[in-house]
C-alpha positions in Angstrom: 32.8 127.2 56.4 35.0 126.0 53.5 37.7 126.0 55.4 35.9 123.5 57.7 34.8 121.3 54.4 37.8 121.3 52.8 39.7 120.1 56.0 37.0 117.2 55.9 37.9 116.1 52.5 41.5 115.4 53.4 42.1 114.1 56.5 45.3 113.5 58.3 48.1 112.2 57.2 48.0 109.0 59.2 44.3 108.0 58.1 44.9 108.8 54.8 48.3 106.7 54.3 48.1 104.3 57.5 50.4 101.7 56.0 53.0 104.2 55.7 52.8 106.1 58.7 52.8 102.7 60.7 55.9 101.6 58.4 58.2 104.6 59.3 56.8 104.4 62.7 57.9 100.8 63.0 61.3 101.2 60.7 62.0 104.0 63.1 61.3 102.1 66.3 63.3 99.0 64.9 66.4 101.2 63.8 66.8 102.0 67.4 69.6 100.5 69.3 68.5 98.8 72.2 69.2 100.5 75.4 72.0 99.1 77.6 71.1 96.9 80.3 71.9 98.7 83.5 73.9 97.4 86.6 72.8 96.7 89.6 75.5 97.8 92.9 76.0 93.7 92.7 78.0 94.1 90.0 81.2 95.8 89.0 82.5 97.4 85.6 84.8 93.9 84.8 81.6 92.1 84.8 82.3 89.2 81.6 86.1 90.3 81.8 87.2 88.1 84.3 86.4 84.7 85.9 82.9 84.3 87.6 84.7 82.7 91.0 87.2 85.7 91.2 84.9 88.5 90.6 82.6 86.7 93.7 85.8 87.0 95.6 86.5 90.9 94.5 83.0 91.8 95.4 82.5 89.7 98.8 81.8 92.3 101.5 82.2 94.5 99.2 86.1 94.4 98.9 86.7 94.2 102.5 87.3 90.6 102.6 89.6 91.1 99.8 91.9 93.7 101.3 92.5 92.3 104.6 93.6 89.2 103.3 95.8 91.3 101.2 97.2 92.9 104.4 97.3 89.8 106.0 99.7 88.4 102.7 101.6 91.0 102.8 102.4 90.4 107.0 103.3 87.1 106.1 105.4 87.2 103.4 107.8 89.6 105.8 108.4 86.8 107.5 108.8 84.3 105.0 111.8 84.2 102.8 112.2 87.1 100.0 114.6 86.4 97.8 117.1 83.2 96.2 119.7 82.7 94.6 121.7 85.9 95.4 125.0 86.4 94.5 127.3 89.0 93.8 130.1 88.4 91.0 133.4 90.5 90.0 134.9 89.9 86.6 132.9 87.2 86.1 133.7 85.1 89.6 131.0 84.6 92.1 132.4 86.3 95.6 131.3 85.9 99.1 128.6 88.4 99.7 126.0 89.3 102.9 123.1 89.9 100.1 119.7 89.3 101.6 116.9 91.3 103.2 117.9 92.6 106.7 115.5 92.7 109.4 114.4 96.1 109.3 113.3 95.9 105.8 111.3 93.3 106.8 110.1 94.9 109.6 108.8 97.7 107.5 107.0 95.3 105.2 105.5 93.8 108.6 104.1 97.1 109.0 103.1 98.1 105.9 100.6 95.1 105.9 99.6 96.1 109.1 98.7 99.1 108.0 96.4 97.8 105.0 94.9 95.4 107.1 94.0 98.0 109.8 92.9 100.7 106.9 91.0 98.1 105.4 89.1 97.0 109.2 88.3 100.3 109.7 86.4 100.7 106.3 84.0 98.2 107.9 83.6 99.3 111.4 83.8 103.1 110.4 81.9 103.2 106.9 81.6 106.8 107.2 85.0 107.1 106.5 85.1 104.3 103.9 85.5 106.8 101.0 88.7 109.0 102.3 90.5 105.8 104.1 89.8 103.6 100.7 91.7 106.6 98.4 94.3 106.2 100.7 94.6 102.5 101.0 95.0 102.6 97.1 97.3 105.2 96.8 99.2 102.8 99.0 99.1 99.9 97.8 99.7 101.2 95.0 103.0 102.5 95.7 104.0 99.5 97.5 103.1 97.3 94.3 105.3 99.4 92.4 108.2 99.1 94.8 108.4 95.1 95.3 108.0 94.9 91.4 110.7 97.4 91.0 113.0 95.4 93.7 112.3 92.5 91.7 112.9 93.6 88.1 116.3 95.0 89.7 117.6 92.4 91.2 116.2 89.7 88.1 118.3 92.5 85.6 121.5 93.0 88.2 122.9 95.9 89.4 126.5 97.3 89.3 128.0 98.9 92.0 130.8 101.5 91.7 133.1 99.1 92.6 132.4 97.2 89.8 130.4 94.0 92.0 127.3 93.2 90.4 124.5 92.3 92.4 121.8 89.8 91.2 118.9 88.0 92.8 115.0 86.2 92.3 111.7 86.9 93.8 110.8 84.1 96.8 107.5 83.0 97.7 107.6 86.2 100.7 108.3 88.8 97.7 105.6 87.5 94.9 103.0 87.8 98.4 103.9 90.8 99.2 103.1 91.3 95.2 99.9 89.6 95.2 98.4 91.1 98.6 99.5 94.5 97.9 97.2 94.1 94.1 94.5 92.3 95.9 94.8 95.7 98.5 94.4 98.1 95.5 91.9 96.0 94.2 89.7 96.0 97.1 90.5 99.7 97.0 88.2 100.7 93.5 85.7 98.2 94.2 85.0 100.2 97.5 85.1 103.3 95.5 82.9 102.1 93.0 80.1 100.7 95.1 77.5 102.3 97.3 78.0 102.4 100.9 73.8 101.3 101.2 75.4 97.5 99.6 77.7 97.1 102.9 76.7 94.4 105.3 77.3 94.7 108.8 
């Protein structure tokens, strides 16, 4: 019984000091950092990086459009001319010299762009397998990115044979799209990865 009365003289803490329990409460509450605003499968992890216009073109069809016009670059820089002003020089003096891209290099580009135009059809026509063929398109792409930049920096820096000719030439307008539709590939590539297959139109 005294327990009871001596509970009813001193209430709780919040009747007794409401100003300062709603204080805290409301310091605390303010203190918080606001929660991150989440992301819808619209949007992608550059979202405020890059231009509005070419994140829409990233994103359309969910990076199929992308990578089969990458392919499609790709197949037509083959045919389109790779490199300029070659030359090949010994002890200083420009010589006569064959240097260019023969046909079966070009042939291979054709088919490598073939290749990533297919991988990138059948992403849309087989989505079940969108996952598995988009790794592989990347890895890919990829590795042909790496080889046409490496071709280029070589020939821009020169190389020396062992007979002492030195070898030199510039990127054309069929080598920087074989560079741009092989990076538009591998783009293409993570945006497939990075999107739910339930955001694919048919």
């Amino acid at each position: 019984m005294e327990y009871s009365q001596k509970n009813a003289g001193f209430p709780g803490r919040n009747s007794a000091f409401p100003r300062l329990s709603d204080g805290s409460t409301q310091r605390q509450s303010s203190e918080q950092p606001p929660a991150a605003p989440e992301t819808g499968s619209g949007q992608f992890f550059w979202s405020g990086v890059v231009r509005p216009r070419l994140e829409e073109v990233a994103m359309r069809g969910n990076g199929f459009v992308l990578a089969l016009w990458g392919g499609i670059g790709i197949v037509i820089g083959a045919g389109l001319p790779f490199i300029f002003h070659a030359q090949a020089t010994a002890d200083g003096a420009t010589v006569a010299s064959g240097l260019g891209i023969s046909t079966g290099y070009r042939f291979i580009s054709l088919l490598f762009g073939l290749l990533l135009a297919g991988l990138a059809a059948s992403t849309r026509y087989q989505p079940a397998f969108r996952r598995p063929v988009a790794i592989s398109a990347l890895v890919l792409s990829l590795l042909g990115f790496a080889g046409y930049v490496l071709f280029t920096l070589a020939g821009i820096g020169g190389i020396t044979e062992q007979t002492g000719l030195q070898l030199s030439w510039y990127p054309n307008i069929g080598m920087v799209d074989s560079i741009a539709g092989s990076a538009a590939c591998a783009i293409a590539a993570i945006v497939m990865l990075r999107t739910p297959p339930s955001g694919e139109t048919g």
